[in-house]
Structures are given as C-alpha cells and as structure tokens.
C-alpha positions in Angstrom: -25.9 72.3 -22.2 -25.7 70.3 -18.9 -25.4 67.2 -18.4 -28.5 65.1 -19.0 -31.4 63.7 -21.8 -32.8 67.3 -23.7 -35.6 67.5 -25.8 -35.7 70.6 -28.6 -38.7 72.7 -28.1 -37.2 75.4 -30.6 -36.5 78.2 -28.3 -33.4 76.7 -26.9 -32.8 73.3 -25.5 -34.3 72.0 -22.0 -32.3 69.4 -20.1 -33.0 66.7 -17.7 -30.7 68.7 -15.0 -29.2 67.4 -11.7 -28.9 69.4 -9.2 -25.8 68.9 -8.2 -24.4 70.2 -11.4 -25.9 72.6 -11.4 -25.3 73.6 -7.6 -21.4 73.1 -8.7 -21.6 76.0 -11.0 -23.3 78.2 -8.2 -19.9 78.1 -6.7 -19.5 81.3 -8.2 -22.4 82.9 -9.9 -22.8 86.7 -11.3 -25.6 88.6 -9.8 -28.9 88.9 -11.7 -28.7 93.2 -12.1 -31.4 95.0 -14.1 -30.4 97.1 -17.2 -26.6 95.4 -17.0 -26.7 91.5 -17.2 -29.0 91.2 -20.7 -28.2 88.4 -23.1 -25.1 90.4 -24.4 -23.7 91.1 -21.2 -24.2 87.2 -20.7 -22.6 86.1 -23.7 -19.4 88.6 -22.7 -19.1 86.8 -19.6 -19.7 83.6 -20.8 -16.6 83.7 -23.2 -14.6 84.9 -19.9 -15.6 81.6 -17.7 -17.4 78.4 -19.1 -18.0 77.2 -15.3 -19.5 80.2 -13.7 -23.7 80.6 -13.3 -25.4 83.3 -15.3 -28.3 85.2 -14.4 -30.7 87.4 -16.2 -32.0 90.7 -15.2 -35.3 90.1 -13.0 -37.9 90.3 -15.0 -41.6 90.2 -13.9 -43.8 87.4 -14.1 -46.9 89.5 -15.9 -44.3 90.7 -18.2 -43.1 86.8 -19.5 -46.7 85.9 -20.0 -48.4 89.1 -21.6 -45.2 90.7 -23.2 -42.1 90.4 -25.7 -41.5 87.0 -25.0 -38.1 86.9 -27.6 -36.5 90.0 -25.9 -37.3 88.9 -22.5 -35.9 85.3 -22.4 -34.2 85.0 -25.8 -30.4 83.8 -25.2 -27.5 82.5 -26.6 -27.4 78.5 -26.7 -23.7 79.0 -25.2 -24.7 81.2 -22.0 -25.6 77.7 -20.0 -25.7 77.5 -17.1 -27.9 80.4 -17.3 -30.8 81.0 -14.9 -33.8 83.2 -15.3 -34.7 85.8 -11.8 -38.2 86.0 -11.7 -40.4 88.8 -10.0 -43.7 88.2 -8.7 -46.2 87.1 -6.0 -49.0 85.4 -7.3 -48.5 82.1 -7.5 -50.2 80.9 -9.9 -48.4 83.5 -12.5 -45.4 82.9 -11.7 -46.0 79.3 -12.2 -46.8 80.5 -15.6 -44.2 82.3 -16.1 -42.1 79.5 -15.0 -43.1 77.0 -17.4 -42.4 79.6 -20.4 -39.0 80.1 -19.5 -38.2 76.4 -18.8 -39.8 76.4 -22.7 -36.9 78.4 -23.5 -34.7 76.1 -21.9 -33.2 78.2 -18.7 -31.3 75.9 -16.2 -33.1 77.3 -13.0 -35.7 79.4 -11.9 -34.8 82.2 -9.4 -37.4 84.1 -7.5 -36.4 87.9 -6.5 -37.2 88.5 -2.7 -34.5 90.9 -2.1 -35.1 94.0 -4.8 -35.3 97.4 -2.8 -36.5 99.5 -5.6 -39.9 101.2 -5.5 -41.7 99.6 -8.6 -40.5 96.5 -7.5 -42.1 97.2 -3.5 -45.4 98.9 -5.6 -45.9 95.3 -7.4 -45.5 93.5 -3.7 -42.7 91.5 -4.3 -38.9 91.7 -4.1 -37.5 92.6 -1.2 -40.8 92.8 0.6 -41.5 89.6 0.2 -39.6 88.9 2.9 -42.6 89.7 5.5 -44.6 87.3 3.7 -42.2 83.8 4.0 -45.8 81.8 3.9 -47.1 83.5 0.7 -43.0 83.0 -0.6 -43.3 79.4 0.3 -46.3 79.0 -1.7 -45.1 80.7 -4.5 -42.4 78.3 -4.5 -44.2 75.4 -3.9 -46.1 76.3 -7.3 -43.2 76.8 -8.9 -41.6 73.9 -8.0 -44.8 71.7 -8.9 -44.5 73.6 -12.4 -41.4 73.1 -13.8 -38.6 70.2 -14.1 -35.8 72.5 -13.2 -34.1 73.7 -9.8 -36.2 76.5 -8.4 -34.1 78.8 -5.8 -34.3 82.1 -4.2 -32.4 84.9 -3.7 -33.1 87.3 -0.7 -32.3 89.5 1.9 -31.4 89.0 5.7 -34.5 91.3 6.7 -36.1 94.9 5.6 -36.8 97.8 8.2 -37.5 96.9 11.7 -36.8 93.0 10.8 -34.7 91.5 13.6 -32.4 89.3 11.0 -31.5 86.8 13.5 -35.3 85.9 13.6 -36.7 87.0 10.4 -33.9 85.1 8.1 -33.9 81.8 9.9 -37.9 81.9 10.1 -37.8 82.4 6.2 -35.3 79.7 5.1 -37.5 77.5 7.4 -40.6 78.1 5.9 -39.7 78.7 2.1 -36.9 75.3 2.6 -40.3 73.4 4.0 -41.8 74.3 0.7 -38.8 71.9 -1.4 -36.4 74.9 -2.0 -32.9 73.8 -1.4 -30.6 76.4 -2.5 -30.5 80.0 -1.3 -28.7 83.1 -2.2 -28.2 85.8 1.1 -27.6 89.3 -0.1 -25.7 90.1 3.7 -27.7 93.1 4.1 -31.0 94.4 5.1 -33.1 96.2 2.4 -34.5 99.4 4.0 -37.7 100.0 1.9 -38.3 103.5 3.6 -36.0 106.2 3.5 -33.1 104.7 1.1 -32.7 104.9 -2.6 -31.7 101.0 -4.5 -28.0 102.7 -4.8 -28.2 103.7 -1.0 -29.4 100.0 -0.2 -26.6 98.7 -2.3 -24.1 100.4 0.5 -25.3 101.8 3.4 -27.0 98.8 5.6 -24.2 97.3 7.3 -23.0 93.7 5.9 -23.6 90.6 8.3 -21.5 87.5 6.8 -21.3 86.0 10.5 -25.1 85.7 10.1 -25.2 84.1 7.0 -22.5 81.6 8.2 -25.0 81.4 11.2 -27.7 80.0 8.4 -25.3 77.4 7.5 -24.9 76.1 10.9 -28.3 76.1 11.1 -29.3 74.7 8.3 -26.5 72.5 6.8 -28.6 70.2 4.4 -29.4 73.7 2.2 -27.2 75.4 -0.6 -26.3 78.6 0.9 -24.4 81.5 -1.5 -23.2 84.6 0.0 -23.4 88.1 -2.0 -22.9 91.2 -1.1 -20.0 93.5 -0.8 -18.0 90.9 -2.6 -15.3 92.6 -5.0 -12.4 89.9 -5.7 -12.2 86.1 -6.0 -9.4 87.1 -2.9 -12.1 88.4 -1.2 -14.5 85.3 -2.5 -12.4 82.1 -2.1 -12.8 82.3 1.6 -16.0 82.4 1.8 -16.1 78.5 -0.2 -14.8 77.4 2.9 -17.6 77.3 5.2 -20.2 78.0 2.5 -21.6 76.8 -1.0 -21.5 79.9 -3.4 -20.5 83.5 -3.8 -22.7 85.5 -5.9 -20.2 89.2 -7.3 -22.6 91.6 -9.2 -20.8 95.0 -9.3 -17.1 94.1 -9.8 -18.2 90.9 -12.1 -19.6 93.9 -14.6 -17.2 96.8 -14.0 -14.2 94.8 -13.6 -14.9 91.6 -15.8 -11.6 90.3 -16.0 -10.5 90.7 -12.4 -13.6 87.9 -11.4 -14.3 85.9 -14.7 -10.8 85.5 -16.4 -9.5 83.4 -13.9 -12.1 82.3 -11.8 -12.9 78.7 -13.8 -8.9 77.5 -12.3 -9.5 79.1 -8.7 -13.1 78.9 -7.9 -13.5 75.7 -10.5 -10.0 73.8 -10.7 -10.2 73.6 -14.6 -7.7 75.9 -17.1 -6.7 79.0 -17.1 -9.2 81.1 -19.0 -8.7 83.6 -22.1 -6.8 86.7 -22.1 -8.8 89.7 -22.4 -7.5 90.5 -26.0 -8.3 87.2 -27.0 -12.3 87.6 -25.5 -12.5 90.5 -27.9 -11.8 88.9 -30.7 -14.4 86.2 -30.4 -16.6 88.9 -29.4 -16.6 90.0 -32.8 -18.5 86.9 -34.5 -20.9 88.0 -31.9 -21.4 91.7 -32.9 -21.0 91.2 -36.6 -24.3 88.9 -36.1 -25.7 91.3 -33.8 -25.2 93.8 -36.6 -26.9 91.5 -39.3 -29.6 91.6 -37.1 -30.1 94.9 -36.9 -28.8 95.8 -33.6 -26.5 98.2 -33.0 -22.7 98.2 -32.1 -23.2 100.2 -28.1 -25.7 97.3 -27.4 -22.6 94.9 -26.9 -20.0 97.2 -26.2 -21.6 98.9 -23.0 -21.2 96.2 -21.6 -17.5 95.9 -22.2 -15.8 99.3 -21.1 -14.0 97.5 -18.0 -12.5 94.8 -20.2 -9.1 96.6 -19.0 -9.8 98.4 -16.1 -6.4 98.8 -14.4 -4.7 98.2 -17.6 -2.7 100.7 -20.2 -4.5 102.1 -22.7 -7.7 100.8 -20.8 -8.9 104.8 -20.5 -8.4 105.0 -24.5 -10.3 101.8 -25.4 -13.1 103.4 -23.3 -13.6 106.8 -24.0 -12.6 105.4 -28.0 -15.9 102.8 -27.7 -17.8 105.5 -25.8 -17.4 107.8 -28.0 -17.9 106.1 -31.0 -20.0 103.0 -30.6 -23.2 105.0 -31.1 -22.4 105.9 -34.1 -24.4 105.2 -37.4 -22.8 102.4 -39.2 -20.4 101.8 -36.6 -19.3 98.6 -36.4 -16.4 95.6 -35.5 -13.6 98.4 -36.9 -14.1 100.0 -33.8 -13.7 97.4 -31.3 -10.6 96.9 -33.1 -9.3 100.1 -33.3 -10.2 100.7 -29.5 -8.0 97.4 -29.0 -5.0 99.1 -30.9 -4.6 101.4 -27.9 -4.6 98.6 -25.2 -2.2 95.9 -28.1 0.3 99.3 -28.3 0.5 100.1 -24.9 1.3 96.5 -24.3 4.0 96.1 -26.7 
C-alpha cells in the first residue's frame, strides 16, 4: 500500500493517500487499454516495476454499480499503486461508481474522455466528452466530492473539427476549476467520424509541442504525456519539462524493454528483475489462478513479449500459444516454454 492510515473494508485495503505520492508514481504509468491491462496483466507488470502506476481497463460506471462487481474491480493487494479508469457521464453514477471502487481500495479514480471507439461515443462519453468540458467538470466535481482519493482525467487534445489550441486549454481550464489537478494528454486528436480505434491509435498526427504548451500554461497542474511513446529513451525526455509519461502499446508488447528497468531510470531506486526471474514468481501466481479455476492462457496472453528481441523468444511464444489453452495445462508449460529462452542463453 501507500503511504498513509488504512482502514480494511474486506475487498482490499483503502489508504489515507497523498497526492504527492501518488503523483511520484505517475512519473511513469502504463496506459489503461481494454481487453489487455486486466488484473493479470497488472500483476505481470507489477512484478517488473514496484514504482510504476497501474491502470485498469476502462470500465463503465453502469457496469460497477449493476454488474460483476468481483471481476470488474477485483485485484491483487500487490498491484498498488493501481488506479481504476472510469467511463461515464452522469454524474451522479459515476459518483457511485466511484465510491465502490474506492471500497475496493483503488489509489485513484480516472475518468476516460479520450476513448475513440463507437460504443464508447454511443454511451456519450469518452473521447466525446471533450465538447462537453462543463458537463466533464461536473462529473468531476461529483467525483471528487465522493471519494477520499485523487480523481484525474485522461483525454485528448481535441476530436474532429476541434481547434486543439482552443479546445485543450479551454478544457484543462474548466475541468482544473472543478479541483482536478492531474491530467493525462493523449497528443492526438480522436476523430470520431471516419476512423476505426486502431486508425485513431496512428493516423492523427502527434502534437507534444502543444502539450508542453499546457504546461506553460498551466504550471500548478500534473501534466503526463502519452501517445506514440515506445522507449524509456524515447520517455526520459519528456520528465524534463513535464510530470508523467503514460506507454500503453510497447508497455504490453514489449514488457521488459519499459518495466524492467524503468524503477532505476524513471524512479532512481534498483535495478529491477530479469525476465527469467519474473517468470518464476509468476508461477505462485498461476498455480493459484489454477486452484481457482482459471485457466493457464488467462495469464500467459499476457506474457508472449516477455522476450521480444531475445533468443528463443519466437519458441517461448508460439510454445505458450500453442499450448496454453490446453485442458489441464498448467505451470509445466511456462517452464518448458522458458527451456527454449534458458538454452538459447547458455
């Protein structure tokens, strides 16, 4: 946990949280991405950097209050920091919503205002919220007025015909007025008509000068720049001028490039685990999992790119592709997947 007084509420732990700490962890923080950062892909990550901020997948604020509550908050006591990414845009249920997964002890609250997809734009919030900045404000405002910890938001630098250079100061204005310090900028704009999620992942052109603009203009607030980011080469940079860099794609494709050593670069602390060494306290993990009823692909998708770049990395993928799903399978085959990487090696 962070640092603070907690109090049990048997769904996890909530804590007395300080900003600031918390704000030092967004230094580098791994993008909230739907069907990829779940609670295993969490845990994986977790065992790669202690210092880093977690997110979870977005998930809606009708869908906390009405729905699984267990498989859509439940986490691991040793994912913290780890923050929740709410979707919504009625205040009053995402208030809610809010107050059930500080019950289940997140660090943060994150409210999604930068999702391009269409279910997302069909339930009037994501990335479309940033035409409404006075309903977002109010949303946070009710969040905030709900909940003990941080609320923050992550966005966009405009949608479709938005003029960034007016839209994305006018928003941090209003939704900053409303008691939200700390902002995450996707450097892109989110064209709702004509491209695909994937197409808005890629094809609007990034603006970082504009998001170092923001900071200029509004020095008092946390500002973390995603986007395009692929390396902590490519990242470190960034810490100069700004607060945080928030990696999604390369975090979960290429794990150990961003995570393994991130906590001595980004953090100054020690040199993290190898990526043999992650594996093997993965398997605690899975052999619980297992116990549990889950099955072995539920963890392992999530670790394919362990190696990427490596020898024997193609083998320990297509070994835990092919087999994973498997009836029965289980920590024998992360192991023997490993052989191929441990013999290449030697």
């Amino acid at each position: 946990m962070l640092e603070g007084a907690s109090k049990n509420l048997g769904c996890g732990q909530v804590t007395e949280k300080t900003p600031q700490r918390l704000e030092h962890h967004a230094r580098l923080s791994v993008a909230p991405m739907m069907d990829w950062t779940d609670r295993h892909c969490r845990y994986l990550h977790r065992r790669m950097s202690k210092h880093a901020l977690l997110y979870t997948e977005m998930v809606t604020a009708p869908a906390v209050i009405h729905g699984d509550r267990e498989r859509l908050l439940g986490f691991n006591e040793t994912e913290h920091p780890v923050a929740v990414q709410l979707g919504g845009s009625d205040p009053k249920q995402l208030a809610e919503a809010a107050r059930i997964a500080e019950d289940y002890g997140y660090d943060e609250i994150n409210l999604n205002c930068g999702c391009p997809s269409d279910r997302v734009q069909s339930g009037s919030f994501g990335a479309i919220l940033m035409e409404t900045p006075a309903l977002v404000a109010e949303c946070c405002a009710q969040l905030i007025a709900a909940v003990d910890v941080p609320v923050t938001v992550k966005c966009r630098i405009g949608v479709d015909d938005q003029e960034p250079t007016e839209v994305l100061p006018d928003f941090l204005a209003r939704v900053s007025s409303a008691g939200v310090g700390r902002f995450t900028i996707h450097a892109r704009k989110a064209w709702l008509q004509g491209l695909s999620p994937k197409e808005n992942r890629d094809i609007p052109p990034l603006d970082y000068p504009l998001v170092h603009e923001m900071k200029a203009v509004f020095p008092h607030l946390h500002l973390s720049i995603n986007g395009g980011i692929e390396s902590l080469d490519q990242a470190e940079p960034f810490l100069d001028a700004l607060d945080g860099v928030m990696i999604g794609r390369a975090a979960y494709h290429t794990p150990s490039d961003i995570l393994l050593d991130a906590d001595r670069r980004i953090f100054g602390g020690r040199v993290g685990p190898t990526a043999e060494e992650v594996v093997m306290e993965m398997l605690p993990y899975i052999d619980q999992h297992l116990g549990a009823g889950g099955k072995l692909h539920h963890v392992t998708r999530h670790m394919l790119g362990l190696f990427q770049g490596r020898p024997g990395a193609r083998m320990w993928r297509r070994y835990l592709s092919e087999n994973a799903h498997k009836d029965g399978a289980g920590c024998d085959v992360v192991e023997t997947a490993l052989g191929f990487v441990t013999q290449q090696a030697a």
